[in-house]
TORKEDO-336236 format. One record per residue: x, y, z of N, C-alpha, C, CB in turn; residue number from 1. Coordinates in nm, 3 decimals. Glycine has a CB too. Layout:
PT,n_xx,n_yy,n_zz,ca_xx,ca_yy,ca_zz,c_xx,c_yy,c_zz,cb_xx,cb_yy,cb_zz,seq
PT,X,Y,Z,X,Y,Z,X,Y,Z,X,Y,Z,NUM $
...
% end
This chain:
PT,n_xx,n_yy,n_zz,ca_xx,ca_yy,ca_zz,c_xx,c_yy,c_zz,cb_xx,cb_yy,cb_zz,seq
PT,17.541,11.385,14.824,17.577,11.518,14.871,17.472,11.569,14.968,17.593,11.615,14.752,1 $
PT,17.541,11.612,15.093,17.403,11.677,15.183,17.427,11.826,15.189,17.387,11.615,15.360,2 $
PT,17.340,11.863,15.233,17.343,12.039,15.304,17.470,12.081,15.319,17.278,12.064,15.467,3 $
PT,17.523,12.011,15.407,17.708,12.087,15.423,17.757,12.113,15.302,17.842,11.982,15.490,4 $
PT,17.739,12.001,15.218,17.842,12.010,15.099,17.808,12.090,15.015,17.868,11.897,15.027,5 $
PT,17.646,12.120,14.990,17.600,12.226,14.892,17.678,12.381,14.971,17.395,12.227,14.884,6 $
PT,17.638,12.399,15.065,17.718,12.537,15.150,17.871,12.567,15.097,17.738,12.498,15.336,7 $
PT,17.920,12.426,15.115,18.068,12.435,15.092,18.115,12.433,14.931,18.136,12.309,15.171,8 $
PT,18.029,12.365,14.879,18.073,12.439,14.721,18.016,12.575,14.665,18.026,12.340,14.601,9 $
PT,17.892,12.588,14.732,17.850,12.782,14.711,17.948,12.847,14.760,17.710,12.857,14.801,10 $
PT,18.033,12.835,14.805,18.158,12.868,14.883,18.257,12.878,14.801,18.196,12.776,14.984,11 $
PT,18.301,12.783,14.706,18.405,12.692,14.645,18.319,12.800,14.498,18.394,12.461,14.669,12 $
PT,18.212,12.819,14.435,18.177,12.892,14.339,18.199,13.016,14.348,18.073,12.877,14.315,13 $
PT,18.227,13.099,14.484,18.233,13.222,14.454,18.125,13.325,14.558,18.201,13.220,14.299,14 $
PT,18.050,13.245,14.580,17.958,13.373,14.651,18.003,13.364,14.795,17.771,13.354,14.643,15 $
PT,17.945,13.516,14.772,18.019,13.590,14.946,17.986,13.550,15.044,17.997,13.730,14.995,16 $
PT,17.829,13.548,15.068,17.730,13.504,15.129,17.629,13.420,15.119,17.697,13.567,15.146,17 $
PT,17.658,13.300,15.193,17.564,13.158,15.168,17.521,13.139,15.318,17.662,12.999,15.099,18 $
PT,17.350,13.162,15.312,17.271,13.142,15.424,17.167,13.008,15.395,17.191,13.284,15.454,19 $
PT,17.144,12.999,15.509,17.073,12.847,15.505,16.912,12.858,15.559,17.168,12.728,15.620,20 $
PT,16.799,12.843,15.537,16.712,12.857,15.607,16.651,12.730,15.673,16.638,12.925,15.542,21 $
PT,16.612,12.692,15.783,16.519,12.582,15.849,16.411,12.574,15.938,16.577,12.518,15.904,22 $
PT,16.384,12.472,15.965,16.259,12.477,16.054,16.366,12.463,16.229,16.118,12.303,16.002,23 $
PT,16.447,12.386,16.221,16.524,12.376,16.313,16.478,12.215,16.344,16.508,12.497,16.425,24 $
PT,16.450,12.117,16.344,16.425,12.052,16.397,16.479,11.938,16.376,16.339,12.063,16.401,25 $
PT,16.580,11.931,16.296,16.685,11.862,16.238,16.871,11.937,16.302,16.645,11.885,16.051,26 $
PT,16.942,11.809,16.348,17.029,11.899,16.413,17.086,11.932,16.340,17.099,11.874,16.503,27 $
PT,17.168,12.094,16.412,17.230,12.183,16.324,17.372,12.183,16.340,17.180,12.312,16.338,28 $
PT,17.450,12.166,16.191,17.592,12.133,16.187,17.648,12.164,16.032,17.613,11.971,16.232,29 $
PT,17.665,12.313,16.032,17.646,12.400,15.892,17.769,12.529,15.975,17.421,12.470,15.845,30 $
PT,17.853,12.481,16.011,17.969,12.611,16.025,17.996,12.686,15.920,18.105,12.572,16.060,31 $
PT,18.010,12.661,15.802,18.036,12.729,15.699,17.938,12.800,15.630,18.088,12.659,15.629,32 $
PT,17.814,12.819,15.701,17.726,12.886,15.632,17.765,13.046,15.707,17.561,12.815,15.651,33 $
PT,17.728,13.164,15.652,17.744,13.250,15.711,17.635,13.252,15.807,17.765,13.346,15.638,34 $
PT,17.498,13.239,15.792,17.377,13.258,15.852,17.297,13.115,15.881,17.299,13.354,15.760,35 $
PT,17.249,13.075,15.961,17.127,12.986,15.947,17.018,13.062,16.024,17.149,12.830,16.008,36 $
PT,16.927,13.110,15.910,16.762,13.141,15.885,16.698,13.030,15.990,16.701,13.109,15.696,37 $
PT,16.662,13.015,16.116,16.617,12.918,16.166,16.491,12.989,16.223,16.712,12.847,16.253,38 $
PT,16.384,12.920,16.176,16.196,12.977,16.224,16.155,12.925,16.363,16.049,12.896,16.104,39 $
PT,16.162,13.037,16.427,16.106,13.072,16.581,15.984,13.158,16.607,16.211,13.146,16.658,40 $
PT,15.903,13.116,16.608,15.761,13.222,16.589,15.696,13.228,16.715,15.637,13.167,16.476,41 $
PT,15.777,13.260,16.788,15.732,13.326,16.940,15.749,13.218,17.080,15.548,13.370,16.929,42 $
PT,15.710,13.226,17.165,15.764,13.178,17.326,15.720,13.030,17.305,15.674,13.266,17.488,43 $
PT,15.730,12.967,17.375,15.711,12.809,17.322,15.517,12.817,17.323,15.804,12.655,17.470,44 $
PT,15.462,12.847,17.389,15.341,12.806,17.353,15.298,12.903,17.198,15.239,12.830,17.495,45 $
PT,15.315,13.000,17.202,15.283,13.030,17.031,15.318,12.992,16.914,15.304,13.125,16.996,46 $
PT,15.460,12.940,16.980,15.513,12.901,16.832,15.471,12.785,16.810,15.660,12.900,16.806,47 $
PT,15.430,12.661,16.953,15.399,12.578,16.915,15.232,12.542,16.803,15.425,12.533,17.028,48 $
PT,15.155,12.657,16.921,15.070,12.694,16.786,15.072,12.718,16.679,15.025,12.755,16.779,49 $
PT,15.164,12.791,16.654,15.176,12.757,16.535,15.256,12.674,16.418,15.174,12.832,16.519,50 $
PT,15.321,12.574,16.530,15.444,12.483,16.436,15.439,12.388,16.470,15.586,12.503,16.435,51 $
PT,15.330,12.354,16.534,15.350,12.197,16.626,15.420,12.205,16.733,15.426,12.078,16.555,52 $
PT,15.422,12.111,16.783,15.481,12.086,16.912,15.640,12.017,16.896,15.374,11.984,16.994,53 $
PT,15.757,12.178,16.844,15.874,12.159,16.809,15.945,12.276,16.890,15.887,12.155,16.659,54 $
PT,15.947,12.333,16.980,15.995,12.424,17.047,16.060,12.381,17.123,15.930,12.494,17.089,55 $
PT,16.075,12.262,17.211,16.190,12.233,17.283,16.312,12.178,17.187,16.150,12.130,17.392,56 $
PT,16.258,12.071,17.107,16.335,12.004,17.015,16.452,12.140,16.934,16.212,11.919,16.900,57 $
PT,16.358,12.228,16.881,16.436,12.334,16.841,16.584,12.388,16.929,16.333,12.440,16.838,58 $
PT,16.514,12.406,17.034,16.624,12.490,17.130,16.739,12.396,17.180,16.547,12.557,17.274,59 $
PT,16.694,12.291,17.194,16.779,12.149,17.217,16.870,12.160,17.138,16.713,12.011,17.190,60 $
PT,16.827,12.163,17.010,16.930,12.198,16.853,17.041,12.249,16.874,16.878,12.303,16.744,61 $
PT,16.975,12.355,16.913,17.034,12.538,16.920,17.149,12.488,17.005,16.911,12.693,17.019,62 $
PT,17.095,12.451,17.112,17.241,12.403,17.238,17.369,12.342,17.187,17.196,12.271,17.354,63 $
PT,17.303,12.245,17.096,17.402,12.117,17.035,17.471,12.148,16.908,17.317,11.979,17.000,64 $
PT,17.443,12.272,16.835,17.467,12.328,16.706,17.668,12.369,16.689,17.347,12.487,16.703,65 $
PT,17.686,12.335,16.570,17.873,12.316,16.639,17.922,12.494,16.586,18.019,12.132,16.508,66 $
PT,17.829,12.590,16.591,17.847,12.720,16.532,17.760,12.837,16.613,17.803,12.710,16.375,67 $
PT,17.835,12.929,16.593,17.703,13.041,16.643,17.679,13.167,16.523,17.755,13.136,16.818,68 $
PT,17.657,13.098,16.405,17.575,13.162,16.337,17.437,13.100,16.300,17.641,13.195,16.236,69 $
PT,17.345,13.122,16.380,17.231,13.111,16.403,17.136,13.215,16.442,17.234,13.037,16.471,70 $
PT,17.050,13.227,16.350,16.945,13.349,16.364,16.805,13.349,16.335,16.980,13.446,16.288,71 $
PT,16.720,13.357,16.425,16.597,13.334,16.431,16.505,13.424,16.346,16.567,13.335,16.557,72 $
PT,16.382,13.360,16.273,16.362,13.389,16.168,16.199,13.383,16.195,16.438,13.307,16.067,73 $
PT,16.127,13.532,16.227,16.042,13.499,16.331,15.894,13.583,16.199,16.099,13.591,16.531,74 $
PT,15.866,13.545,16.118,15.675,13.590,16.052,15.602,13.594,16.197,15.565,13.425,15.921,75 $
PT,15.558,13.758,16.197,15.486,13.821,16.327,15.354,13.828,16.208,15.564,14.003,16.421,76 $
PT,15.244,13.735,16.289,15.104,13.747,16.209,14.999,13.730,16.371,15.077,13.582,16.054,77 $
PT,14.873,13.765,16.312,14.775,13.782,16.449,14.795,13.690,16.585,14.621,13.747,16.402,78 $
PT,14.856,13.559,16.522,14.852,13.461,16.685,15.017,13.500,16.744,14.832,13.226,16.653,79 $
PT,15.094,13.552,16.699,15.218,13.575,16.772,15.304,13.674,16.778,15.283,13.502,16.749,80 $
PT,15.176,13.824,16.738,15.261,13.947,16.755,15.282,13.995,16.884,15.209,14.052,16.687,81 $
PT,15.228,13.960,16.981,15.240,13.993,17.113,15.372,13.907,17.147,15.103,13.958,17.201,82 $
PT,15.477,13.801,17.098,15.569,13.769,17.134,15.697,13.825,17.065,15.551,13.658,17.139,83 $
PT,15.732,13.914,16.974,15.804,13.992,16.966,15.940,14.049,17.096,15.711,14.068,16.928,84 $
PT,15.885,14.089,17.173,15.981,14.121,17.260,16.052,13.965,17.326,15.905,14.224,17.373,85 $
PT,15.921,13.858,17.359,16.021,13.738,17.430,16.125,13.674,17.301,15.906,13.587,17.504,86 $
PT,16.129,13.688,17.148,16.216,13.646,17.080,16.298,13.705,17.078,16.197,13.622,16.993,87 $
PT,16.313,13.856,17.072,16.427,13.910,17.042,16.503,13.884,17.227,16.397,14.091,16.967,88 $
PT,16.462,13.893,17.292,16.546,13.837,17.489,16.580,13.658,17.441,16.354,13.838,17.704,89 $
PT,16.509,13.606,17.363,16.578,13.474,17.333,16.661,13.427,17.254,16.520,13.407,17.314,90 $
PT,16.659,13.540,17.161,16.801,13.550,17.049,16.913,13.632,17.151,16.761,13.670,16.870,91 $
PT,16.888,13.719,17.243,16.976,13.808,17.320,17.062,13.697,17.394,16.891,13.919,17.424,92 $
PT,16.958,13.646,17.459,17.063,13.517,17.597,17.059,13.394,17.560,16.998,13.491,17.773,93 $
PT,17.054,13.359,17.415,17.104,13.169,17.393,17.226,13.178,17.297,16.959,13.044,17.294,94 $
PT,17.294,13.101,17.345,17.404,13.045,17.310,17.392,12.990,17.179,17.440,12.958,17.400,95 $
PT,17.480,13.029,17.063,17.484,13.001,16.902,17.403,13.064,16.843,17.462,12.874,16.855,96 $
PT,17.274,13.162,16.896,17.219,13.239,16.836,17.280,13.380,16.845,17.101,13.225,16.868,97 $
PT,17.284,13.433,16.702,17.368,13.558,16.691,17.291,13.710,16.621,17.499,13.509,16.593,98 $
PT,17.117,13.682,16.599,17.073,13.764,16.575,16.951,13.714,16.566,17.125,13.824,16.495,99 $
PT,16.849,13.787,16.547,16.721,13.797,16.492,16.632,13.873,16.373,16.679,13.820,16.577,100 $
PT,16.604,13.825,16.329,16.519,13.865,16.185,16.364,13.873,16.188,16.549,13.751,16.069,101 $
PT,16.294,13.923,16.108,16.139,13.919,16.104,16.100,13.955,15.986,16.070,14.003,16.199,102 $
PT,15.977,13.904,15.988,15.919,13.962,15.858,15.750,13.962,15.911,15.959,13.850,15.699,103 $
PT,15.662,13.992,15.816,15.525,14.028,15.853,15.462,13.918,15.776,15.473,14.183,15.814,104 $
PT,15.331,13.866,15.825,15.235,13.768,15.766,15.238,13.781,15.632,15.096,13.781,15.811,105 $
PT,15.277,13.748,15.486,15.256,13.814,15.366,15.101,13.708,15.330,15.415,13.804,15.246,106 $
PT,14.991,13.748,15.342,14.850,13.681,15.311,14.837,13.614,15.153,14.728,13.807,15.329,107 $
PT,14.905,13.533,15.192,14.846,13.404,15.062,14.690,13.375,15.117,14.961,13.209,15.067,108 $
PT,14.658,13.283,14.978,14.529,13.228,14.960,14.483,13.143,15.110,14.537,13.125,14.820,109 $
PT,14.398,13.185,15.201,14.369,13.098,15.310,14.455,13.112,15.442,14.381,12.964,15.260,110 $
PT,14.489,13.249,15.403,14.620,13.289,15.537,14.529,13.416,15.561,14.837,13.332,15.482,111 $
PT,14.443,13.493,15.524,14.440,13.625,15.504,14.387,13.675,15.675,14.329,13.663,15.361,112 $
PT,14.346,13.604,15.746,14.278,13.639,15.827,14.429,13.618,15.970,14.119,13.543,15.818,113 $
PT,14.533,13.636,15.903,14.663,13.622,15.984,14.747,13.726,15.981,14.741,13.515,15.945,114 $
PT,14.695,13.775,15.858,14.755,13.957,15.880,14.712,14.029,15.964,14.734,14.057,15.775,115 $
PT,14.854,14.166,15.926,14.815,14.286,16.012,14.798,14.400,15.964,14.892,14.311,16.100,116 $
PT,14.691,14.457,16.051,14.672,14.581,16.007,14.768,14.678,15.963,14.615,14.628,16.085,117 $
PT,14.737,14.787,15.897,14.871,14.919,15.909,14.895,14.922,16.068,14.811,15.115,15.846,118 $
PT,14.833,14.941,16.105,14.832,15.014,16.270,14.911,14.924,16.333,14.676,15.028,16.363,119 $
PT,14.889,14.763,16.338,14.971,14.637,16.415,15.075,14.624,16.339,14.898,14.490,16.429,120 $
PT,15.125,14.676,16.226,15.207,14.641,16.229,15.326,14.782,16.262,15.199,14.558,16.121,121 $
PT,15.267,14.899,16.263,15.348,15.065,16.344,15.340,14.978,16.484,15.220,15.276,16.348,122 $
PT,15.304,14.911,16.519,15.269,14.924,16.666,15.392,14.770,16.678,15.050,14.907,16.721,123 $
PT,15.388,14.646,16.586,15.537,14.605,16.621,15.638,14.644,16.594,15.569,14.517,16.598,124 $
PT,15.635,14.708,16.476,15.772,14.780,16.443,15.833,14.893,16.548,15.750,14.855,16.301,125 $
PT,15.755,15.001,16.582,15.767,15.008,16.735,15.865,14.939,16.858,15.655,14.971,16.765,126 $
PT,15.796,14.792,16.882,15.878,14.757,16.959,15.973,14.669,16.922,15.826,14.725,17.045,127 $
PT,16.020,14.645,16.806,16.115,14.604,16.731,16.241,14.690,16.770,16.072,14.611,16.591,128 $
PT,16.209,14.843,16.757,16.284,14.974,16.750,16.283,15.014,16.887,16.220,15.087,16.655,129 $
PT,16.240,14.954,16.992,16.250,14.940,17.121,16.369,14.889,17.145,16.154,14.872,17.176,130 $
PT,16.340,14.746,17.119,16.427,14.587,17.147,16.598,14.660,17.099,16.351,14.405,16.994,131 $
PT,16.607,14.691,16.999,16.704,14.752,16.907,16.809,14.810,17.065,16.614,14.901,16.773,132 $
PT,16.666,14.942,17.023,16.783,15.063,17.148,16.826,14.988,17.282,16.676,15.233,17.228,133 $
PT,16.770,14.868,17.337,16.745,14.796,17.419,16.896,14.672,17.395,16.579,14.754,17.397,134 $
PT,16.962,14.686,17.308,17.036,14.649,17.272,17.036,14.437,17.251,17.118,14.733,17.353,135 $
PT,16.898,14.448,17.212,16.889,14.307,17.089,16.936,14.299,16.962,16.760,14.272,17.048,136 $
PT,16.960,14.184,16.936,17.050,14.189,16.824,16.999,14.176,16.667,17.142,14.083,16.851,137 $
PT,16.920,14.254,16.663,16.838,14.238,16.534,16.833,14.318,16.412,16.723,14.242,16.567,138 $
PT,16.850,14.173,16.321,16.927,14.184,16.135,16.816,14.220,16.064,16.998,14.019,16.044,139 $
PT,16.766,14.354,16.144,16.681,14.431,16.002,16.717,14.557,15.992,16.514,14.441,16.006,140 $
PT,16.657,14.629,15.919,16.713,14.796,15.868,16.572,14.869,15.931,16.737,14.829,15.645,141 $
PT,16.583,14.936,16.016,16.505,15.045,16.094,16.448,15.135,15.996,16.596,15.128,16.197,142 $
PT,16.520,15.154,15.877,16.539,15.271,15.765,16.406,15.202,15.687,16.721,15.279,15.660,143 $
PT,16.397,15.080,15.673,16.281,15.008,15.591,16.118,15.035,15.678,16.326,14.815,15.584,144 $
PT,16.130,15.039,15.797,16.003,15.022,15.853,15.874,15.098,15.789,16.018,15.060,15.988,145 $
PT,15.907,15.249,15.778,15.796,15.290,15.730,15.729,15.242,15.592,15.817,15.410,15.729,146 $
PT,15.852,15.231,15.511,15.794,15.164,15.412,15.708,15.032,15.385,15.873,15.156,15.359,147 $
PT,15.785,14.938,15.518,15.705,14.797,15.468,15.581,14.839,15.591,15.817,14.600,15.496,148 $
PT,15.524,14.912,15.687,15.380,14.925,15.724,15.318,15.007,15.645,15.355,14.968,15.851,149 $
PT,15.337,15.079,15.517,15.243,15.090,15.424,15.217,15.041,15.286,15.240,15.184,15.419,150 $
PT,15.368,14.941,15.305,15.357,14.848,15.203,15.383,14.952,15.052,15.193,14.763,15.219,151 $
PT,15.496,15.065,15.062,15.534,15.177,14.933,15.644,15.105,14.897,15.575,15.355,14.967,152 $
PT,15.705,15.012,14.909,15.874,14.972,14.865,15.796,14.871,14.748,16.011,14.867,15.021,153 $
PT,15.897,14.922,14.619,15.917,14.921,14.511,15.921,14.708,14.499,16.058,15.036,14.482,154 $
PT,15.758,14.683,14.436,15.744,14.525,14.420,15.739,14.510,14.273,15.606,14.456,14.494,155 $
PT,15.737,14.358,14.213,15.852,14.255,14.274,16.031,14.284,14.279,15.833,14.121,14.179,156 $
PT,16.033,14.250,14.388,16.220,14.289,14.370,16.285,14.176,14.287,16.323,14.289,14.543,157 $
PT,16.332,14.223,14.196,16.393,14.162,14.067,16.522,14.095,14.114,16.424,14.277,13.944,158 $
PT,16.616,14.164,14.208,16.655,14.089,14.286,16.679,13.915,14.376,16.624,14.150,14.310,159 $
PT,16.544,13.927,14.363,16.534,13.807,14.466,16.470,13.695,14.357,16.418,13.846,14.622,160 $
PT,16.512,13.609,14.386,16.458,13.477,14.226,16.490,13.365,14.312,16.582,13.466,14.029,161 $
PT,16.325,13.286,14.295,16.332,13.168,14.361,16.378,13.069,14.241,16.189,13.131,14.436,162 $
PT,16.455,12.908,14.249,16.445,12.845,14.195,16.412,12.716,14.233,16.512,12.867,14.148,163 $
PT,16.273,12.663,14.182,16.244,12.565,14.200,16.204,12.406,14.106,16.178,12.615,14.258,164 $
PT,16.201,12.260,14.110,16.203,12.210,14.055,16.218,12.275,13.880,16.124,12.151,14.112,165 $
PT,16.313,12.329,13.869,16.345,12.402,13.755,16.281,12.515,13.704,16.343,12.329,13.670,166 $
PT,16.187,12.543,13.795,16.107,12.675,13.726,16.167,12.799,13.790,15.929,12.676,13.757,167 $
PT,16.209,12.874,13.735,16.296,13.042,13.800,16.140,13.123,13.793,16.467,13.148,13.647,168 $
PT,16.141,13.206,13.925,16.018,13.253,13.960,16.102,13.356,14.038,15.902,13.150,14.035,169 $
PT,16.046,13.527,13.996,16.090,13.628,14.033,16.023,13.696,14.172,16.084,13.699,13.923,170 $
PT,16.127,13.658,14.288,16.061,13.716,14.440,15.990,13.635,14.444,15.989,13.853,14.469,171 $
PT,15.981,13.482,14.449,15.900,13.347,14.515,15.802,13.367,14.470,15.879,13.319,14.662,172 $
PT,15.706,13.338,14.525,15.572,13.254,14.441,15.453,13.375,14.452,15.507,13.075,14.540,173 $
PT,15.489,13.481,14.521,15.383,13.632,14.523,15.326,13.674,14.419,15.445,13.759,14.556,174 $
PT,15.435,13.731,14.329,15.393,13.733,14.188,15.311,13.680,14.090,15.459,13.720,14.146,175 $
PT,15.246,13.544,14.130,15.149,13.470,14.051,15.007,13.496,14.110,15.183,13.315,14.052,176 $
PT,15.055,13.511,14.241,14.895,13.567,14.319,14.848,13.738,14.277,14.922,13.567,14.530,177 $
PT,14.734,13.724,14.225,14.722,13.848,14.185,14.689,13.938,14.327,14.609,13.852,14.067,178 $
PT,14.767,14.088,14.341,14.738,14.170,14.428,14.822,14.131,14.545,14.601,14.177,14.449,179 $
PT,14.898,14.026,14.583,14.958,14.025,14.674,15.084,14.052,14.709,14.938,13.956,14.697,180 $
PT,15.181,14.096,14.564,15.277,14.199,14.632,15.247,14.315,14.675,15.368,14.232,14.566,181 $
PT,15.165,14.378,14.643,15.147,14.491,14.732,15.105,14.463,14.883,15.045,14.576,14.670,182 $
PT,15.089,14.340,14.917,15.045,14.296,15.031,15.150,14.261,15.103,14.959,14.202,15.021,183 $
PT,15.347,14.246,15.048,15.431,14.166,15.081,15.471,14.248,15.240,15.548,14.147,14.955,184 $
PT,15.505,14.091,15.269,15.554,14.144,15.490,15.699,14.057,15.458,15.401,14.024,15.701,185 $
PT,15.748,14.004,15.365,15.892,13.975,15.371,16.009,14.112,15.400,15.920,13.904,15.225,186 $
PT,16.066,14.163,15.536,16.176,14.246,15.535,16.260,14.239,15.446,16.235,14.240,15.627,187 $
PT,16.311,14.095,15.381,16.434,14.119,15.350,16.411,14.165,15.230,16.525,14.018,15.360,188 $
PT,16.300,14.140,15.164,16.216,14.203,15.036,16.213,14.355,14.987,16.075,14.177,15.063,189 $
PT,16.146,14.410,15.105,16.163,14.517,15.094,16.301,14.634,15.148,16.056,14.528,15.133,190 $
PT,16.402,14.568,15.209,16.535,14.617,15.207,16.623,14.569,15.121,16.589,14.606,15.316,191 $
PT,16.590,14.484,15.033,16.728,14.472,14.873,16.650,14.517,14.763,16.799,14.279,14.812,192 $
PT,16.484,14.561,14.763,16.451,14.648,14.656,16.475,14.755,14.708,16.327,14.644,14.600,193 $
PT,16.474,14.850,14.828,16.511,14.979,14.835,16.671,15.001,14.836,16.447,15.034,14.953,194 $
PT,16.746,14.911,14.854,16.837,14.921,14.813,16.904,14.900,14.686,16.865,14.887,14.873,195 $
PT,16.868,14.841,14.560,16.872,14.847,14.474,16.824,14.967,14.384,16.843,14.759,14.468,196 $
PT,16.712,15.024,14.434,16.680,15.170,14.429,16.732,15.259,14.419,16.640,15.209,14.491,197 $
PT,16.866,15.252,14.527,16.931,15.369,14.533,16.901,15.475,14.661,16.900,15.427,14.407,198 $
PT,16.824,15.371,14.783,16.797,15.463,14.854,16.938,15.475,14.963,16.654,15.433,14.912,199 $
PT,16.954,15.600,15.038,17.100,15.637,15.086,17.098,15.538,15.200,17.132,15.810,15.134,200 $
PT,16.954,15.601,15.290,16.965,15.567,15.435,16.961,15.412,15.418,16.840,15.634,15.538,201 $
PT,16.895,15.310,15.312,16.870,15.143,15.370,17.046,15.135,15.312,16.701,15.002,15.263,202 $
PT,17.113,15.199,15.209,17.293,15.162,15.188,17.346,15.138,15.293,17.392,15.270,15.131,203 $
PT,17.332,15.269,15.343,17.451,15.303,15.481,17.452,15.180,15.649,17.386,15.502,15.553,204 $
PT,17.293,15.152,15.616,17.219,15.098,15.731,17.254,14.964,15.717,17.065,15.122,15.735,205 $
PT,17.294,14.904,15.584,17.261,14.768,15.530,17.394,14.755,15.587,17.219,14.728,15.359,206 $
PT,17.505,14.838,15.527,17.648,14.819,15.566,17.722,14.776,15.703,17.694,14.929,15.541,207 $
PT,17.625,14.874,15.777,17.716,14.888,15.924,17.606,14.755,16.009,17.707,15.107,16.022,208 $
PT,17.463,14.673,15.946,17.438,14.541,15.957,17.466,14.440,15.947,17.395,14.521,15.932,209 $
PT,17.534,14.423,15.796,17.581,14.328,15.745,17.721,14.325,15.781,17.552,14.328,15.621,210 $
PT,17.833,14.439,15.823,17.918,14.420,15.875,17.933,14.355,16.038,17.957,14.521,15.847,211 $
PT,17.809,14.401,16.099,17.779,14.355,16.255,17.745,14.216,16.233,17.648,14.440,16.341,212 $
PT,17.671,14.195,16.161,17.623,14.018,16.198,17.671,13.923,16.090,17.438,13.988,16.202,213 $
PT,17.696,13.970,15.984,17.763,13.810,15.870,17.947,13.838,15.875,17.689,13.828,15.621,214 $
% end
């Protein structure tokens, strides 16, 4: 059984929404996923810094991919917050890509010096909320921002449960590191705990998103 077929029986079980995440560098041929999570971390020389030297190979993908639900999946940390604006113009004008996503450096053990400040990260969210009015196509909630640059949204989201080689682990592997959910830069983290919350504005916001892009 490969990738397709797991998609297509999460499908065949019942759930609404089955997204896929990758590095991209493997070609892409997953129509039935609603989303593919594919990691783009800025213009080809940053990302290659930080991913190796896979940025053409990626986009090559992207060309050859038999779907256009594809959405770039971009962790803004110190070497590639200045490329923010060229991802969201490269999710805007390529072909099979249908949105963009982000999240913030979340500082594990030996990452720490890759975060951002409060201030860097008002100052991308900013032009995130630029790109937006600017009419890029990007799958986050505006309504979350203040919360995730001071890091107040309600951790671990109970919600989110990794499962791995059989161990169920609540909101991935943060929780074992002491002090670092309060440190979390995952968006999607902090928009399904405030929405589980009960907050109005991430409901309403989530709706008229999730109706635009899945």
């Amino acid at each position: 059984m490969g990738l397709r077929d797991l998609v297509i029986e999460a499908k065949k079980m019942g759930f609404l929404i089955v997204n896929v995440v990758t590095n991209g560098t493997f070609p892409i041929d997953l129509p039935e996923a609603d989303l593919i999570l594919l990691s783009l971390d800025g213009d080809r020389e940053r990302h290659n810094a930080i991913r190796g030297d896979t940025y053409d190979t990626i986009m090559e993908n992207i060309k050859k991919a038999t779907a256009d639900n594809i959405c770039f999946y971009m962790a803004v940390n110190q070497m590639n917050q200045g490329a923010i604006r060229d991802v969201c113009q490269t999710a805007k004008d390529t072909p099979h890509v249908r949105a963009v996503s982000f999240n913030f450096h979340t500082p594990y053990p030996d990452t720490k010096d890759l975060a951002l400040s409060r201030e860097e990260k008002a100052a991308c969210c900013e032009v995130i909320r630029q790109m937006m009015r600017e009419g890029a196509p990007v799958f986050n909630l505006k309504s979350a921002f203040p919360y995730l640059i001071d890091n107040t949204f309600p951790t671990p989201c109970h919600q989110c449960v990794v499962i791995e080689n059989g161990k169920v682990s609540t909101c991935g592997r943060c929780i074992e590191v002491p002090g670092l959910c309060e440190q979390c830069g995952y968006f999607f983290v902090a928009e399904y705990s405030l929405l589980f919350h009960g907050n109005i504005k991430i409901i309403l916001e989530m709706l008229r998103t999730y109706l635009k892009y899945i």
